[in-house]
VMD Tcl script that draws the C-alpha trace (Angstrom):
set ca {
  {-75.10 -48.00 96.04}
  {-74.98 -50.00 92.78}
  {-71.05 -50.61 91.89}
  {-69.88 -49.70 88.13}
  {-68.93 -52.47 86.18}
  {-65.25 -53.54 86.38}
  {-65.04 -51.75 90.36}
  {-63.66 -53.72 92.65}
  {-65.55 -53.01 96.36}
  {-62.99 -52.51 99.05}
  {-63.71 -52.39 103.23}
  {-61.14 -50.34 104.38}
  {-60.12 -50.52 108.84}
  {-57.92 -48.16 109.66}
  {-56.98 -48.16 113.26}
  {-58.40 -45.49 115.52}
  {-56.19 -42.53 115.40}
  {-55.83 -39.54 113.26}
  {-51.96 -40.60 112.06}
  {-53.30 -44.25 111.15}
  {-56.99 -42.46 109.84}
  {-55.78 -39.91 107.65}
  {-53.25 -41.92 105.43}
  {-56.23 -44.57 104.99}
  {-58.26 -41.85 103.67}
  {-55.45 -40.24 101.34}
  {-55.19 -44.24 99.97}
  {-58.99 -44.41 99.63}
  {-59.25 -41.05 97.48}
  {-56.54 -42.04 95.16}
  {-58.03 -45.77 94.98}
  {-61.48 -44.24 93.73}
  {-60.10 -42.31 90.89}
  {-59.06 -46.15 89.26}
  {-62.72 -47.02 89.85}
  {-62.55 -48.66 93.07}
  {-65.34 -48.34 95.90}
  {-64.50 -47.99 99.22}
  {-66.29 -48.75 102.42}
  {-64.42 -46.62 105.06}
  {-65.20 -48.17 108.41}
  {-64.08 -46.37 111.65}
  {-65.82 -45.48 114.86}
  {-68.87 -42.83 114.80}
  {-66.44 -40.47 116.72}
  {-63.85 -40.42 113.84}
  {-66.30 -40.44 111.09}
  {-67.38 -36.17 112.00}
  {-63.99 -34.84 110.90}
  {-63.81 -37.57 107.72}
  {-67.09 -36.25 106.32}
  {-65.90 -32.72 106.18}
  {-62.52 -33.96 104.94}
  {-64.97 -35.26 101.63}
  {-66.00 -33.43 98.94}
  {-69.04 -34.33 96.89}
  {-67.13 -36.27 94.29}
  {-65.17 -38.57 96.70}
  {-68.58 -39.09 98.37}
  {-70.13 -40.58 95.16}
  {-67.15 -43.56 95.91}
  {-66.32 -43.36 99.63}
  {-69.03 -44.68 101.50}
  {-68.90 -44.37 105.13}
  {-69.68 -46.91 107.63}
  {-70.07 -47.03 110.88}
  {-68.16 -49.32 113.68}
  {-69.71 -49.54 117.15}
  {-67.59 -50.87 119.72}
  {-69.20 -52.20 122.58}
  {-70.60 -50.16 125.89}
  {-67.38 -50.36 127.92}
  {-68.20 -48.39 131.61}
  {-65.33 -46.75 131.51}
  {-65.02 -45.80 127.60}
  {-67.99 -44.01 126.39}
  {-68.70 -43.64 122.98}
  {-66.63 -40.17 122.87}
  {-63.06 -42.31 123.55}
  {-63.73 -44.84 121.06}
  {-60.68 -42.61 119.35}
  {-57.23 -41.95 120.16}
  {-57.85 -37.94 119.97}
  {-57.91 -37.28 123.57}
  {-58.08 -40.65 125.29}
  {-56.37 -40.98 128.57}
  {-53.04 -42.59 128.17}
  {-53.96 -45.14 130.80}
  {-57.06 -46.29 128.62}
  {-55.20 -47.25 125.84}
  {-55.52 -50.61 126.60}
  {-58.92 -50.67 126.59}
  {-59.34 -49.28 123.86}
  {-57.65 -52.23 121.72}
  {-59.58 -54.80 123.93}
  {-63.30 -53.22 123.03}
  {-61.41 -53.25 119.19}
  {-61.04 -56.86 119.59}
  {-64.85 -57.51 120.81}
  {-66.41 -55.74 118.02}
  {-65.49 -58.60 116.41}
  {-68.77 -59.92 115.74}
  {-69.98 -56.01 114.34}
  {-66.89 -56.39 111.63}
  {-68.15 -59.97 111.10}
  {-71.64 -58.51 110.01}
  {-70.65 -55.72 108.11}
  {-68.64 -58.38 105.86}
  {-71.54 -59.89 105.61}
  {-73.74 -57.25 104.25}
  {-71.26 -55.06 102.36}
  {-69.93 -58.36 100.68}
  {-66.41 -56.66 99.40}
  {-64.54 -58.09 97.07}
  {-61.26 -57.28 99.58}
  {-60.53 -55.98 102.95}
  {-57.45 -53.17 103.56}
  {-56.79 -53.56 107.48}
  {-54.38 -51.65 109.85}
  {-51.92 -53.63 111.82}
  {-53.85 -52.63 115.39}
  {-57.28 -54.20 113.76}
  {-55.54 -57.74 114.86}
  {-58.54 -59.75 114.09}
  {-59.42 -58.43 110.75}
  {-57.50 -60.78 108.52}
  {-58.95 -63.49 110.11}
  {-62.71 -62.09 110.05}
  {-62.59 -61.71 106.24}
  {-60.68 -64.28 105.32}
  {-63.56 -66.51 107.27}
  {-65.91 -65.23 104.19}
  {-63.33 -65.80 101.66}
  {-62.65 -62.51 101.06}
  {-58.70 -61.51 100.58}
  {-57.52 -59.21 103.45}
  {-54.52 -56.98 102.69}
  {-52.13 -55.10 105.53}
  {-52.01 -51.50 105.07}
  {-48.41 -49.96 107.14}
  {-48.80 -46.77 107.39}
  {-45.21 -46.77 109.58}
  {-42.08 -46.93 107.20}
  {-40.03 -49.67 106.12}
  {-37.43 -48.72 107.88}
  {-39.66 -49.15 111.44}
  {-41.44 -52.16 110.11}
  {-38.06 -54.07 109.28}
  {-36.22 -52.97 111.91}
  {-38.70 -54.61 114.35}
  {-39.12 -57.68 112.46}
  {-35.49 -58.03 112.43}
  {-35.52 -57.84 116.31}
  {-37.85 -60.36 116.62}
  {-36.90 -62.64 114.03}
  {-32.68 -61.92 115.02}
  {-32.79 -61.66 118.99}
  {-29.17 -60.00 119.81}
  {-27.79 -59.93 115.72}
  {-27.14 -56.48 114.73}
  {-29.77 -54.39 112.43}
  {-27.70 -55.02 108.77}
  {-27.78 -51.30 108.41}
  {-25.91 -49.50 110.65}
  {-27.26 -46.02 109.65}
  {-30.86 -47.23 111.53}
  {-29.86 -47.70 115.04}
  {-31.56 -46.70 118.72}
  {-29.15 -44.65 121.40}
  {-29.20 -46.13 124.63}
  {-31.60 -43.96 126.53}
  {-33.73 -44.82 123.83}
  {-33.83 -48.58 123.71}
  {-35.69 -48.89 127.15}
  {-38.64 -47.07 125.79}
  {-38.90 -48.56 122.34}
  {-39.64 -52.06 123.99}
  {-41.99 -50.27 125.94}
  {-43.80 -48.32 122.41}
  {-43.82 -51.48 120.91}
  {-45.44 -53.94 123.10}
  {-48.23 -54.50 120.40}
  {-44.93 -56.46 118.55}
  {-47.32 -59.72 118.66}
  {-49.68 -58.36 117.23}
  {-47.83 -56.48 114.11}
  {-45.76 -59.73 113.73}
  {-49.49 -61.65 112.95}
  {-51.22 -59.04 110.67}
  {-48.01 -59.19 108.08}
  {-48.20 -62.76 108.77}
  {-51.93 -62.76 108.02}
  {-51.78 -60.77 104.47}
  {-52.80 -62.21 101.59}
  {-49.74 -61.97 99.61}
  {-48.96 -58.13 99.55}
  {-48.32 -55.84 102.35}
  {-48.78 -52.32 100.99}
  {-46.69 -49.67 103.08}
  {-46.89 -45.73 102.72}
  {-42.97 -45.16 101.16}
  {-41.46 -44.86 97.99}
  {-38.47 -46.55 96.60}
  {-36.09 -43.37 96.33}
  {-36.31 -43.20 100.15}
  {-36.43 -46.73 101.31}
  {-35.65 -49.46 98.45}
  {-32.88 -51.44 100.56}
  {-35.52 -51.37 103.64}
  {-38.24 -52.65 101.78}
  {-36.45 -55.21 100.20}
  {-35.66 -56.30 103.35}
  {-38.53 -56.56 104.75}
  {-39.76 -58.26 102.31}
  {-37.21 -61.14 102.83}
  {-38.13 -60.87 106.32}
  {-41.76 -61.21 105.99}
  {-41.56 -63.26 102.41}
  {-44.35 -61.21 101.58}
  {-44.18 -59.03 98.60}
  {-43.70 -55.51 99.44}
  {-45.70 -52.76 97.58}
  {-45.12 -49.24 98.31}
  {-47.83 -46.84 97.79}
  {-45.83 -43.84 98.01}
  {-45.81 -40.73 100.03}
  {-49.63 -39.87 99.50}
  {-49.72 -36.61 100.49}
  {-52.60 -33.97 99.38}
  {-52.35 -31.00 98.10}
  {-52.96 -28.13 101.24}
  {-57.12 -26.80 101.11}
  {-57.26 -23.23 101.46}
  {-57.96 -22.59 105.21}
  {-59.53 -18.96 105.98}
  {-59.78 -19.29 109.37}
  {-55.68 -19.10 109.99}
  {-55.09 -16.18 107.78}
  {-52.97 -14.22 110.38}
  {-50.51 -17.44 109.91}
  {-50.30 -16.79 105.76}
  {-50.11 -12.82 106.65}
  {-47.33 -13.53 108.92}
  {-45.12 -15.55 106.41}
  {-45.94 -13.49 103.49}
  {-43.52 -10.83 105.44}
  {-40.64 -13.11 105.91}
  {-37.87 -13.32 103.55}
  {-37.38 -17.10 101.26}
  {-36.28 -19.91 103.39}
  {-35.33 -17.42 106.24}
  {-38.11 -19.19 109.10}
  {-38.74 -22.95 110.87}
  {-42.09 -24.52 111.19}
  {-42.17 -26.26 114.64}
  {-44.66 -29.02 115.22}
  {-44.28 -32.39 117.31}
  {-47.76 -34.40 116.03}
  {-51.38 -34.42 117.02}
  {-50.83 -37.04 119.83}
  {-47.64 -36.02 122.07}
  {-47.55 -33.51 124.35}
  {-44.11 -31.96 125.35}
  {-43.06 -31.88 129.20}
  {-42.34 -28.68 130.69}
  {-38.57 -29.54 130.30}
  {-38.32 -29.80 127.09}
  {-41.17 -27.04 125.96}
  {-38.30 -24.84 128.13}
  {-35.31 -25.78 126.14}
  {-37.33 -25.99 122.48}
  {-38.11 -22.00 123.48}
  {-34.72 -21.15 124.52}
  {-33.50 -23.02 121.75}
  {-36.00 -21.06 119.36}
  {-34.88 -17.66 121.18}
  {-31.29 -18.24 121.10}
  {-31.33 -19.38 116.82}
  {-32.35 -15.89 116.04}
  {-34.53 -17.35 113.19}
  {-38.47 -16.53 112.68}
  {-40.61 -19.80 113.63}
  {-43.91 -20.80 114.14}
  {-44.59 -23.10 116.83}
  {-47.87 -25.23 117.47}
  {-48.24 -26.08 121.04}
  {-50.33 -28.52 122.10}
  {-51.85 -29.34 125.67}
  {-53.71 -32.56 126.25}
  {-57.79 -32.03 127.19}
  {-58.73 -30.60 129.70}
  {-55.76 -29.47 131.33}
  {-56.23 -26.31 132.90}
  {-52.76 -25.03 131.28}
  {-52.39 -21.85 128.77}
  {-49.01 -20.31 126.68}
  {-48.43 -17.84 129.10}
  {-47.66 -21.01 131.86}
  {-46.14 -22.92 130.00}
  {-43.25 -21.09 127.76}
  {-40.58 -19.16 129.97}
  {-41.16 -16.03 131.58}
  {-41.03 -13.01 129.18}
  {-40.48 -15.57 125.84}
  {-43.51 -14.25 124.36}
  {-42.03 -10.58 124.56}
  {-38.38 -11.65 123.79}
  {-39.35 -12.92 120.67}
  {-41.86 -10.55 119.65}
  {-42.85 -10.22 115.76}
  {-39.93 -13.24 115.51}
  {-41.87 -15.89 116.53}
  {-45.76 -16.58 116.15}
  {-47.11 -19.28 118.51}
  {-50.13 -20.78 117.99}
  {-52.24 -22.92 120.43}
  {-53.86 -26.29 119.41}
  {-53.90 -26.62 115.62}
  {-52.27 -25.16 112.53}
  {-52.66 -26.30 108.58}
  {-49.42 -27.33 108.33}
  {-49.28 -28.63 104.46}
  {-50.11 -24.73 103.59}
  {-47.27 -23.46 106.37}
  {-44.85 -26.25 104.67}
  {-45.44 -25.38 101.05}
  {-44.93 -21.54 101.56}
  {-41.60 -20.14 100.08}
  {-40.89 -18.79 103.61}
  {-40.13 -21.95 105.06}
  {-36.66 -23.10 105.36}
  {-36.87 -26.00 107.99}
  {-39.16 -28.01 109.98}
  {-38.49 -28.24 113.12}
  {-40.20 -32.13 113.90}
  {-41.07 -35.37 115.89}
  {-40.45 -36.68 112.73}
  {-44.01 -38.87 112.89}
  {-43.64 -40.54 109.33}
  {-46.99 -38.72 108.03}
  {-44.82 -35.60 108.89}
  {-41.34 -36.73 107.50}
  {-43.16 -37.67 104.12}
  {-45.05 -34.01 103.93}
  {-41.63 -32.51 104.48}
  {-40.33 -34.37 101.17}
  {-43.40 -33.25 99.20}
  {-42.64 -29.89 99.94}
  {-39.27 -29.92 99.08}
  {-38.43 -28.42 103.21}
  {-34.93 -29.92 105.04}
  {-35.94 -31.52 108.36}
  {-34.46 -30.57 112.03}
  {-35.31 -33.83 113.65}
  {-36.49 -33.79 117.13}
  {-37.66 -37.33 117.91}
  {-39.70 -38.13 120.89}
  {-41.37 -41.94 121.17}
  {-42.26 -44.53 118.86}
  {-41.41 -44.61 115.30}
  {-39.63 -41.57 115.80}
  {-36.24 -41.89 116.52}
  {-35.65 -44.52 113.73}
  {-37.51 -42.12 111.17}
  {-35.29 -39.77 112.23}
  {-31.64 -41.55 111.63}
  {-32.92 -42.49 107.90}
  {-33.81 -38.62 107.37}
  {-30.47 -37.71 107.92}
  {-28.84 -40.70 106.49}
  {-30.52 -39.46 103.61}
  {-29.21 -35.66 103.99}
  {-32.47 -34.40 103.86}
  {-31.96 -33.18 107.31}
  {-30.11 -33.14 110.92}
  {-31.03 -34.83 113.88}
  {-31.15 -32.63 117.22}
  {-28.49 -34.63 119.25}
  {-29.94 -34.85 123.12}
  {-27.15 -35.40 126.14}
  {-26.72 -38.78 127.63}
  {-29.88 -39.24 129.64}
  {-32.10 -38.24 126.62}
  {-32.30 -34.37 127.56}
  {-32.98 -31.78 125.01}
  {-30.63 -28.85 125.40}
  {-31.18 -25.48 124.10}
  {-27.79 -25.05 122.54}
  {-27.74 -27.97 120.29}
  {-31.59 -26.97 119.54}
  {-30.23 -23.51 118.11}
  {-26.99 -24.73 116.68}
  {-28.91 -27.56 114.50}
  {-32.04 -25.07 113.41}
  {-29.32 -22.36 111.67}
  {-27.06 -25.15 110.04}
  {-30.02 -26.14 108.26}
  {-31.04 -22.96 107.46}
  {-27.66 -22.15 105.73}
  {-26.36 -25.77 104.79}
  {-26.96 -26.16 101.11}
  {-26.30 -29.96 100.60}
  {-29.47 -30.58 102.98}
  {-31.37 -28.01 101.33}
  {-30.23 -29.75 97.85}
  {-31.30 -32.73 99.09}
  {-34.80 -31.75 100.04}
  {-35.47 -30.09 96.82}
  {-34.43 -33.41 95.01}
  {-36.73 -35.61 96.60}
  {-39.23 -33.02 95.87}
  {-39.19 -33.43 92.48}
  {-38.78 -36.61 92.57}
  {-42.12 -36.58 94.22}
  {-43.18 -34.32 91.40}
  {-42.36 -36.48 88.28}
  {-43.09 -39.93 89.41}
  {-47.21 -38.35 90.19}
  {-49.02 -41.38 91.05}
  {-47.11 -44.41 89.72}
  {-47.21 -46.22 92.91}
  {-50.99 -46.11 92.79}
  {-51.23 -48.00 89.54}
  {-48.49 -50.79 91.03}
  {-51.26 -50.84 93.99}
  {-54.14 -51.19 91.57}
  {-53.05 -53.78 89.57}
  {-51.78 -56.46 92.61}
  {-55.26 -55.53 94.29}
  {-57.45 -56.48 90.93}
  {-54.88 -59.55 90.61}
  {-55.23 -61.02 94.12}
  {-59.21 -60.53 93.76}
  {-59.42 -62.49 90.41}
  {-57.22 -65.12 91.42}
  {-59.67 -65.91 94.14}
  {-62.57 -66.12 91.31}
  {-60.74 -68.30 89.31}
}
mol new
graphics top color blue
foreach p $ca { graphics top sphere $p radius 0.5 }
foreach p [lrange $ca 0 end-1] q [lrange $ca 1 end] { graphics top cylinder $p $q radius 0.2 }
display resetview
């Protein structure tokens, strides 16, 4: 495809799951309307969904392109994608990543951008394009909060986090180490950036964390801001809209923990009883992982379903939840508080009842509510939900009006600023790719 004058060409590598996917795309939609091409490159598997997620316009300026990892015995083509992989092939996953190497090597070579955007799990990115003297630029999709926090720990063994707000509990510490055993690797690709790392935040939320992450990193930082869409109409969950059209303002919870974590059957108990014992409306996705012969009916307590009745709506496998977030029904969301989640929450102006689980999470969670925009779900000792505290926390929020203050602020901050961050983006990209003309 011929490139307009003035575009800048741009090969974007996202890693290969839907949380790292989807904010790559949101970038590359809002990069094309400043007259920048993108090359999105993912796996064949990945690229299905993204097509249908395009409309004609983007099309004209997103091209697609495919990225074939090699024939692995035990990962076929169909896990070359976080969305249903076996935990235990995780690993594998990032190795056949690293020996496509020479694939991303000759896509370079025939696309010819004029920059690379790379994820911090495509490790050997950076060093591919930079090879060609092409500028490669690190794309967080995490927050700042996450990012410095774990820089700090490596940089700072045993010094205390300077904000005391962001801290882990003990029964949570154990399992971060384990989450973030790619720490290597994250540590090289900011390392590895040409300058800039842009991160998906916005200063209202995070300025004194990216600032200090920049110092960490002496990179500068460049938010891009929260970049979420606008909900599409979706016909097919029309019972959902129905069902919240009948519920009084701000009166029910949307409860949803994330495309890729599945709840035990100890804590899918206690969220239910939790749920039950609130008295508040909710919808609640439930998700099982594939091919697990497991339905609703096994998996929530005995006689929940009928308890709850017209109360609750539970809904197996998917839901749009930007549409269920942005209806005036809404009055908390009940979350894992994934960062993709936390930042659609703030868009749509809806307080947050924090239920971290892995990862990210927990962190994400401690600046939501240091930032009264919601309240963290406290868990007992040994890292337990319990059903009490679930249905305690859901009706404060409902009823506390600083929190719901809160949430409405940041929504309009959201509102006013548009897409300022995008033009701050723009202008260090076209800067970094002239300078290497010079």
């Amino acid at each position: 495809m011929e490139a307009t004058h003035n575009t800048i060409s741009v090969l974007m590598l996202p890693w290969l799951a839907h949380g790292h996917i989807s904010p790559f795309l949101d970038l590359a939609k809002k990069l094309t309307t400043r007259n920048i091409h993108i090359y999105f490159c993912t796996t064949p598997i990945n690229l299905g969904p993204i097509k249908q997620q395009l409309s004609e316009k983007d099309s004209l300026s997103i091209e697609l392109v495919e990225l074939h990892l090699p024939s692995l015995p035990e990962l076929p083509p169909h896990y070359h994608t976080t969305n249903g992989l076996p935990p235990h092939l995780m690993p594998t996953l990032k190795k056949a990543m690293d020996m496509a190497s020479p694939n991303i090597t000759t896509i370079l070579k025939q696309l010819k951008p004029d920059l690379v955007i790379y994820d911090f799990l495509q490790f050997l990115a950076p060093s591919l394009a930079q090879s060609q003297n092409i500028p490669a630029v690190n794309f967080v999709v995490m927050s700042a909060t996450i990012a410095s926090f774990y820089m700090h720990l490596a940089n700072n063994p045993g010094v205390e986090y300077p904000s005391p707000e962001i801290y882990l509990q003990d029964h949570e510490v154990g399992k971060f180490a384990n989450d973030t055993g790619d720490g290597d690797r994250i540590l090289e690709c900011f390392q590895q950036s040409s300058e800039i790392v842009l991160i998906k935040t916005f200063q209202e939320i995070e300025a004194k964390y990216i600032d200090y992450l920049s110092v960490l990193s002496k990179k500068k930082i460049v938010p891009v801001g929260p970049l979420v869409q606008d909900p599409v109409e979706e016909d097919e969950k029309k019972e959902i809209i129905e069902w919240l059209n009948d519920k009084e303002p701000s009166s029910a919870v949307f409860v949803s923990f994330g495309s890729e974590y599945f709840l035990s059957k100890e804590e899918m108990e206690e969220i239910a009883y939790g749920l039950e014992l609130s008295m508040v409306p909710f919808i609640w996705v439930v998700r099982f992982p594939r091919g697990e012969k497991v339905n609703l009916q096994m998996a929530l307590p005995k006689g929940f379903l009928d308890r709850v009745g017209d109360r609750g709506m539970v809904v197996e496998g998917w839901a749009p939840q930007k549409t269920i977030l942005k209806h005036s029904s809404i009055g908390g969301f009940v979350s894992h508080c994934g960062w993709s989640s936390v930042m659609e929450s703030m868009k749509f102006g809806v307080p947050i009842i924090a239920m971290p689980m892995h990862l990210d999470q927990p962190l994400n969670a401690r600046l939501v509510e240091a930032l009264g925009a919601g309240v963290e779900v406290k868990r007992d000792t040994n890292g337990k939900l319990e059903r009490e505290e679930v249905a305690k926390v859901i009706r404060k929020v409902l009823v506390e009006k600083t929190t719901k203050r809160k949430a409405k602020e940041l929504k309009e901050n959201i509102e006013q600023k548009g897409d300022e961050e995008i033009d701050g983006v723009v202008q260090e990209l076209l800067r970094l790719c002239s300078k290497l003309k010079e």
